[in-house]
Structure formats: C-alpha cells, structure tokens
N, C-alpha and C positions, 0 to 999 in steps of 0.2 A: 471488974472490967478486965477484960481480957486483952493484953498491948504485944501477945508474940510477934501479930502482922508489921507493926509498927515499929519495931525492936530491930525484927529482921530485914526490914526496909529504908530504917532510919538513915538514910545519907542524902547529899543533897543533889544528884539527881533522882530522886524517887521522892516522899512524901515529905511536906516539911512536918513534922513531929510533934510541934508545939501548936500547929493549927487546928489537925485532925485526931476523933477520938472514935478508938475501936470498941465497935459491939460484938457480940457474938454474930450475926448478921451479916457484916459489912464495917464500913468504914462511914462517920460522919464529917461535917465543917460545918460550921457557923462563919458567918462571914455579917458587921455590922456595915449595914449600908443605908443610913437614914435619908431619907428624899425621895429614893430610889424607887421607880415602881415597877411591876414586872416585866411592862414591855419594854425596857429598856435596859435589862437584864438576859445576855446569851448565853448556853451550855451549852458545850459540844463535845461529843466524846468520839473519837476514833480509833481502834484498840487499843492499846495502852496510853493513849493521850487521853486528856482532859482540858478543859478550855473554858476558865468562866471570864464572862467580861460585862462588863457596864458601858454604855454610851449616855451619859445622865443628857437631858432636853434642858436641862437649868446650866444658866451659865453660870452658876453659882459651883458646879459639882465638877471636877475633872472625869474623864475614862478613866475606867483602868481595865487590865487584863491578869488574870491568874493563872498558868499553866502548871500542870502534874503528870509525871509519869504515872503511873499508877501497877502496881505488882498486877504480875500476869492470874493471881489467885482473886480478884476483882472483875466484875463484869458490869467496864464501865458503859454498855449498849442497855444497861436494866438501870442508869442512874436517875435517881429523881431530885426533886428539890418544891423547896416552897417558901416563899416571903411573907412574913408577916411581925408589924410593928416596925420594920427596919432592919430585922435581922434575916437574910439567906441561909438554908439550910438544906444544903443537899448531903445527900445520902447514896453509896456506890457500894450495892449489895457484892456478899462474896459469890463467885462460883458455885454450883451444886458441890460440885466434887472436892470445892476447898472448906467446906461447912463439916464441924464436927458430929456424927452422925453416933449417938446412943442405940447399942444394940443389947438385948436382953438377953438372958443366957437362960434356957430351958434344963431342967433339971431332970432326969428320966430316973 
C-alpha cells in the first residue's frame, strides 16, 4: 500500500489518518454504521470539502456528521460509496494527473 498521500496530508485539518486507507487509485473509509440504511445516509462533496452525515429514523441511533478537507490531488466530484452489512465505504478517486502513470521505454 501506498501511504505518501496520507503521510503528506496527515495533519488535522486535512484527513484523519487512522480512518482513511490509501490505494493506488484514490483514498478509501469505512465507516461502521449498524441500523443505518441508505436513505438516511448523506455525501456531499464541494471541492475540497467532504460531508458524510447520518440522520437515523430510529430513536434509538443519534445523527452524526463527518467533515474532511480533502488534498486538492483527490476528485471529491467522482466520489462514490456503498453500504452493506452496516459498514459505509466510500471511496474519493485521485485526479488523472495525480495517478502514477507507467511509461515504457522503446529501444531503437
């Protein structure tokens, strides 16, 4: 696994470090949210913001809200996500331009 994103971001206005794990890709989270179903589950992303929140229908569950800046090498407008079993798991692919890009080298 690859942590340079996360290395060079680690502080605590930008990503909390122990939540998120870097792929070659992008940036992941899990988040355990048991009860929780998806309509009651919000993402929102506006350039470098990020915005997860819950509003649970059970009185049983509190809200809550997660916000992240998120490094400008992330294109949180392409993030996705998905719930299943109780666990959230989005996903904030990197930029074209911040993806390591393997070039071959021709021999003449």
């Amino acid at each position: 696994m690859n942590t340079e994103l996360l290395d060079k971001y680690f502080n605590y206005t930008y990503l909390n470090a122990n939540e998120w794990v870097e792929t070659d890709s992008g940036i992941e989270l899990e988040i355990d949210i048991p009860g929780i179903k998806k309509d009651e589950v919000s993402i929102k992303s506006k350039g470098e913001s990020l915005v997860i929140a819950a509003n649970p229908k059970s009185k049983n569950r509190k809200p809550f809200s997660y916000s992240y800046k998120l490094p400008a090498v992330l294109d949180g407008s392409l993030t996705f996500a998905s719930l299943e079993d109780g666990v959230l798991k989005v996903t904030v692919p990197k930029k074209e331009s911040a993806k390591i890009k393997e070039i071959s080298v021709k021999i003449s």
